[in-house]
N, C-alpha and C positions, 0 to 999 in steps of 0.2 A: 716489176718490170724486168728480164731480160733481154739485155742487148745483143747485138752481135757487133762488135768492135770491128770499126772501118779498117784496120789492118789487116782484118781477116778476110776482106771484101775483094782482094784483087784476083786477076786470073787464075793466078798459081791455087788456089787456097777455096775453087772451085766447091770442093768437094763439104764443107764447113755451111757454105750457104744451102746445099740442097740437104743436108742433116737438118738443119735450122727450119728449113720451110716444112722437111717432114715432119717433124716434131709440132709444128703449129698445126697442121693437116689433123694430125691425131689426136691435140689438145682439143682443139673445135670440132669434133665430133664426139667426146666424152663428156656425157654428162651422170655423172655420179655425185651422191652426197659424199663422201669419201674423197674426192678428188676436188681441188683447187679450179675455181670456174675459170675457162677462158674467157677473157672480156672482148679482147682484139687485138690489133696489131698494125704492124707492116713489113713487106716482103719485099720493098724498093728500096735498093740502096740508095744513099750512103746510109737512111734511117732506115735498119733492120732492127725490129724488137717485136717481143709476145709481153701484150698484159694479163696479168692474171689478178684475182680476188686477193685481196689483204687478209691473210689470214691471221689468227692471234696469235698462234704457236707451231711448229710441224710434229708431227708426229714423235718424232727424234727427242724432241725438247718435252711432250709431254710421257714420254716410256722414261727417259737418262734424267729428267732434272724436273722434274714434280716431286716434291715431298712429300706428297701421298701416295701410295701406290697405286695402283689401277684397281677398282673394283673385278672380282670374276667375271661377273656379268660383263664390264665392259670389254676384259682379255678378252673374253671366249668372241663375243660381237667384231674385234677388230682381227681376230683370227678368222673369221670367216668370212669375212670382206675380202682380204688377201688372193 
């Protein structure tokens, strides 16, 4: 779950809420094996947040901190995704 922190919610700070909404906009129409599902959300303050799927690992953690390396086959596969 990503939030957006009611501090961030006031007039001044405008510009954070309409990133926020964009980024859910684009979440929920991506649907790719490769990408993190959107589940849903809300775009009313003061509860702004996006859910997404529980993943086991990110990407990050399985290339930097898996003690095995990546198969070829999978490099080449996640290279081409990109």
């Amino acid at each position: 779950m990503k939030m957006l922190p009611a501090s961030l919610l006031t007039d001044s700070s405008h510009a954070e809420l309409h990133t926020f909404v964009q980024e859910a906009v684009v979440l929920a129409s991506i649907q790719h094996e490769n990408i993190v599902p959107f589940l849903g959300g809300s775009l009313h303050p003061p509860h702004v947040f996006i859910v997404e799927a529980l993943m086991q690992h990110t990407l990050g953690e399985r290339l930097h901190n898996d003690p095995a390396p990546l198969p070829l086959w999978e490099m080449l596969a996640l290279s081409l995704d990109v």
